[in-house]
TIFI-346600 format. One record per residue (C-alpha): residue in one letter; x, y, z. Coordinates in pm, whole numbers, padded with zeros to 5 digits, always signed. Layout:
<sites>
AXYZ
...
</sites>
This chain:
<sites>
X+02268-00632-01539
X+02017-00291-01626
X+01788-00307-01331
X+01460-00160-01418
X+01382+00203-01273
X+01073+00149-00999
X+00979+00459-00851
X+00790+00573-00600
X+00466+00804-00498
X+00401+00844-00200
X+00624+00856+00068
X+00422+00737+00393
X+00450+00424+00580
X+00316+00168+00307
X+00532+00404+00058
X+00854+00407+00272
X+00805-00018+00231
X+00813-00026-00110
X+01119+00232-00112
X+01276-00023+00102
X+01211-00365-00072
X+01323-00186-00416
X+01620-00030-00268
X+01719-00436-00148
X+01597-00553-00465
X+01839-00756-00714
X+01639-00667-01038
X+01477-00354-00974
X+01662-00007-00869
X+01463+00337-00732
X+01486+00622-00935
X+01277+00853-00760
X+01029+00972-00498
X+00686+01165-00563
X+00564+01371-00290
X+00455+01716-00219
X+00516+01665+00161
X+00792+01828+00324
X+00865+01528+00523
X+00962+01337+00204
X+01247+01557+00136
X+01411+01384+00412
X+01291+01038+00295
X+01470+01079-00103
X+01759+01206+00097
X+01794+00889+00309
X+01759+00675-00071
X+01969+00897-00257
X+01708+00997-00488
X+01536+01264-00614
X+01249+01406-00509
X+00905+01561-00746
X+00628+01685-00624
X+00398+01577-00866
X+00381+01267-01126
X+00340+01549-01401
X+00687+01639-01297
X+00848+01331-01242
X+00748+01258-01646
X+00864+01604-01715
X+01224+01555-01577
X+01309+01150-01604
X+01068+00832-01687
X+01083+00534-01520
X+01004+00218-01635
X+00746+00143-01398
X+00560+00359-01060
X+00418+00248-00701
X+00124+00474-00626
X+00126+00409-00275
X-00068+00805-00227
X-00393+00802-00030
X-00692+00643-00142
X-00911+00917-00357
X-00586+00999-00558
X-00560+00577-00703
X-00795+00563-00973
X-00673+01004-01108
X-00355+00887-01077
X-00374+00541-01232
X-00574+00679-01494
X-00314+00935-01579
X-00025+00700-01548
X-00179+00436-01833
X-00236+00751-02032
X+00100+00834-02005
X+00192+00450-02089
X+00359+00346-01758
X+00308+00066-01562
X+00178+00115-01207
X+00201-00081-00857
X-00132+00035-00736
X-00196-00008-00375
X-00537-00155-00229
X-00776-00044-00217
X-00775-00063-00641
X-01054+00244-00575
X-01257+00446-00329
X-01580+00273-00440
X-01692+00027-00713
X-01842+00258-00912
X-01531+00487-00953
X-01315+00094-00991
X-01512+00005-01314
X-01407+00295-01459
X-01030+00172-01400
X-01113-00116-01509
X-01239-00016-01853
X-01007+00174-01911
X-00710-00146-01782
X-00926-00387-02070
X-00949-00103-02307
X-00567-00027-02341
X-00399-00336-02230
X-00258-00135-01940
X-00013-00346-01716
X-00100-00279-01378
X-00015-00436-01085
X-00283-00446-00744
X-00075-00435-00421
X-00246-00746-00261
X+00111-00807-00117
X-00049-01156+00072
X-00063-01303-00300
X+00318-01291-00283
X+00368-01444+00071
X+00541-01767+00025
X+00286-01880+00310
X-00022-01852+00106
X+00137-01997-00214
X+00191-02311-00056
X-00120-02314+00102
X-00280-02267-00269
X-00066-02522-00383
X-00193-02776-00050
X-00559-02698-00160
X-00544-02762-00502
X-00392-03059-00494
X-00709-03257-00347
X-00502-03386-00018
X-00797-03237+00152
X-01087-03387-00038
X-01397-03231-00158
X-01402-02870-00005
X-01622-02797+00226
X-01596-02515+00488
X-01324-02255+00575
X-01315-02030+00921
X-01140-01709+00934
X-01051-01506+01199
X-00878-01095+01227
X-00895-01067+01601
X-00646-00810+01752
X-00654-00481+01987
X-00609-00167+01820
X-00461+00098+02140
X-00672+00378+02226
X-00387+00627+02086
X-00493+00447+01748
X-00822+00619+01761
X-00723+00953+01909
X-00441+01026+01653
X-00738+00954+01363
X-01085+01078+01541
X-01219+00995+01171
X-01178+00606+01258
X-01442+00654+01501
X-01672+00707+01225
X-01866+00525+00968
X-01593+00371+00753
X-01341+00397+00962
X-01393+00064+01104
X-01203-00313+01068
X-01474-00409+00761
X-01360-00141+00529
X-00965-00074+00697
X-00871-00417+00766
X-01132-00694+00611
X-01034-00638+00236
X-00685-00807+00274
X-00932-01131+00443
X-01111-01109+00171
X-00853-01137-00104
X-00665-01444+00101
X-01004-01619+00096
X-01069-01580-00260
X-00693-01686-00308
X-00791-02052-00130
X-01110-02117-00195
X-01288-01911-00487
X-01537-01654-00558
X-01756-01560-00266
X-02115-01477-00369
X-02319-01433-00074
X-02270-01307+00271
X-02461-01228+00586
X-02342-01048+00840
X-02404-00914+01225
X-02195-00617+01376
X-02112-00458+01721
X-02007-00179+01859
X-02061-00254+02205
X-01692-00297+02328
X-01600+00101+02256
X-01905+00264+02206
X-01833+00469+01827
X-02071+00463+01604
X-01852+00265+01391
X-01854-00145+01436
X-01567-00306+01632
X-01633-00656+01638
X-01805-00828+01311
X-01905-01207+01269
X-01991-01314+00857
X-02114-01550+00680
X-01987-01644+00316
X-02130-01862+00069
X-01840-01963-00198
X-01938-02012-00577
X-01774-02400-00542
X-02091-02439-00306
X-01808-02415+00041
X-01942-02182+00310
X-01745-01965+00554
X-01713-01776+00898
X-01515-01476+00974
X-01468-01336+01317
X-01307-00976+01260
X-01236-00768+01583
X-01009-00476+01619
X-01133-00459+02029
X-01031-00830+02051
X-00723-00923+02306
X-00661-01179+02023
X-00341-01268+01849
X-00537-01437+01578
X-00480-01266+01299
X-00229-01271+01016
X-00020-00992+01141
X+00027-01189+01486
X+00051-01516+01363
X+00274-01525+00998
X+00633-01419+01089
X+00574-01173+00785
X+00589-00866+00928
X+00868-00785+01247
X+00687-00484+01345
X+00442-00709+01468
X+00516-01000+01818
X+00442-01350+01664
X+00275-01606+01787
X+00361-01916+01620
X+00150-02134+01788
X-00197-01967+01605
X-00384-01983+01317
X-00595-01732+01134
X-00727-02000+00877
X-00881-02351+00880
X-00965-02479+00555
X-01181-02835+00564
X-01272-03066+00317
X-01412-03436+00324
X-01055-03576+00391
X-00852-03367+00594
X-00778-02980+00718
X-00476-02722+00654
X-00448-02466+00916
X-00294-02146+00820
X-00032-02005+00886
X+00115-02302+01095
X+00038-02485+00787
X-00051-02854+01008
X-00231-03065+00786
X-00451-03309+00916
X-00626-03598+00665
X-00698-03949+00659
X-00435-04205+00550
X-00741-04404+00412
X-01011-04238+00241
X-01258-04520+00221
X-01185-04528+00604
X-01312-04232+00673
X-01462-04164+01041
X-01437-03952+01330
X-01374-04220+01476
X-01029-04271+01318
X-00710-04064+01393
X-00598-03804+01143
X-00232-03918+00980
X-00057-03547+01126
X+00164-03296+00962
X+00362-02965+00888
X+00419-02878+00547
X+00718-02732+00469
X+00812-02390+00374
X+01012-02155+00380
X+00893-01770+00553
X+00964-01473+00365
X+00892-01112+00318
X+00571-01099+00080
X+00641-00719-00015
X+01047-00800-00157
X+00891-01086-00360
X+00596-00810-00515
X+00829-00604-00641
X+01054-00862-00838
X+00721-00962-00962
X+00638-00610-01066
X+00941-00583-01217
X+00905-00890-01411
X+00521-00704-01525
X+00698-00384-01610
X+00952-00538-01786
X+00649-00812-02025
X+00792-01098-01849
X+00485-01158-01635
X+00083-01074-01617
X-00017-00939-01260
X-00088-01180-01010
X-00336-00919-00876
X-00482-00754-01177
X-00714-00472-01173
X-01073-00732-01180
X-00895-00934-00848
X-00891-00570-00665
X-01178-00449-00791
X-01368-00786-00679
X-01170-00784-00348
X-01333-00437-00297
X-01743-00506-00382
X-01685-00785-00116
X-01590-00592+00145
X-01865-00345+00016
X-02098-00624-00017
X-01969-00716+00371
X-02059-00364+00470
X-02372-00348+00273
X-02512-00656+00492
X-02386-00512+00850
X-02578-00237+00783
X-02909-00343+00595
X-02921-00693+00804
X-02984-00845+00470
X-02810-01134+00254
X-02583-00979+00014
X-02530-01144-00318
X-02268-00975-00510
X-02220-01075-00900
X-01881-01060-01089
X-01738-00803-01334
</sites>
């Protein structure tokens, strides 16, 4: 079988993942490693690859079939641009853009060409959050009604001190940490088109916000709350509580979700589902008939890259495309817009 060539640029933590899932991966085989770093030298060593400093070169001396851009944040949209001029299909890690402004530009250019790229929501691949998708969907749980969220955990003081810049204004959990909420909430229960929020800094004192409580309103008329913390002893978040990722302890006994509609509930990730046996019998009064769904727990990044694969190769159209990133990021704007201003928020499509 011709596995298709995936490279890679970028070669830092979120970069050495993808190296790793496409070096384990059945359909797709590395070809190289983009990175002007020295460090990286020792990286394409490691993978048996070679090593470019520059995308410009990497076209000049071999072509993949397809390229991660897992570089820092102000190089997506130059580099993604460049790529689709060049006619190659990009992974491009979240966030899709720096800002929204500088993200409609991608996206023109995306629904101009007919560019396949790829968004690097990896959660959209998690096994966990399909079946959840699949639970709500099917109307088990009624009319929809309400969902509550929650991204509490304690980020170390050592954290803060290697990056004094996290201290700052965005450097906080609403623009770091709230955009992969945002996407799994838009993945389970729809647009979001309204939020309010309150923030806090009281806990460490920087003059960025540590603790954050919103509000959503969802276009299917289903309204929200979000508890985000990164000062919060708290193993409720999806790190801690979906099995996903082994750098992380798990507690399998938590939840980070709790979607509710007029005949039952499906907590996430243990994925217990709760509903009445008899809808006309509705009543608080009445037990809940009590379940697990089944499923099976699996790395969400191996399965995003046989899914890129199958987008490189015309087998597939991106899960996450371009307008899913870009929305993901004028929520978390919109989220940051309304800590700030104390206002309602209401944030319109693309």
């Amino acid at each position: 079988m011709h596995k298709t060539r995936i490279a890679v640029a970028g070669a830092g933590y979120i970069g050495q993942a993808h190296i790793n899932v496409t070096l384990a991966s059945p359909s797709c085989a590395l070809s190289a490693i983009v990175d002007p770093s020295p460090a990286a030298a020792g990286v394409a060593a490691r993978a048996g690859v070679p090593l470019y400093a520059s995308i410009d070169e990497l076209l000049a001396q071999q072509r993949p079939d397809g390229l991660v851009l897992a570089t820092p944040n102000a190089l997506h949209v130059p580099q993604a641009l460049q790529c689709i001029a060049a006619g190659l299909p990009i992974l491009l890690e979240k966030p899709v853009a720096t800002t929204v402004a500088e993200g409609r530009r991608l996206l023109d250019e995306v629904a101009r060409t007919g560019a396949r790229v790829l968004i690097g929501h990896h959660r959209a691949h998690s096994p966990i959050m399909a079946k959840a998708k699949e639970v709500v969907d099917s109307g088990k749980l009624g009319t929809l009604v309400a969902v509550m969220g929650s991204a509490t955990f304690y980020k170390p003081d050592a954290y803060f001190a290697d990056g004094p810049w996290r201290r700052e204004a965005g450097g906080g959990p609403i623009l770091l940490n709230m955009i992969h909420e945002v996407h799994s909430l838009r993945m389970l229960c729809g647009e979001i088109t309204a939020v309010q929020v309150f923030s806090s800094h009281a806990a460490r004192g920087f003059a960025v916000e540590d603790t954050v409580a919103i509000n959503l309103r969802f276009a299917n008329g289903m309204l929200g709350s979000f508890m985000l913390s990164d000062t919060a002893a708290c193993p409720r978040s999806w790190e801690q509580t979906s099995q996903e990722n082994k750098a992380y302890p798990s507690h399998a006994d938590e939840d980070c979700y709790v979607i509710t509609g007029t005949n039952g509930a499906l907590s996430v990730p243990t994925m217990r589902l709760k509903t009445y046996p008899r809808p006309e019998d509705r009543s608080w009064w009445k037990d809940f008939e009590v379940g697990v769904v089944g499923l099976v727990r699996d790395d969400p990044l191996k399965h995003q890259m046989e899914h890129f694969g199958q987008v490189v190769r015309g087998e597939a159209e991106p899960l996450v495309s371009a307008r899913d990133g870009l929305l993901n990021l004028r929520v978390t704007e919109a989220i940051a817009e309304a800590a700030a201003s104390g206002r309602t928020v209401q944030i319109q499509g693309f």
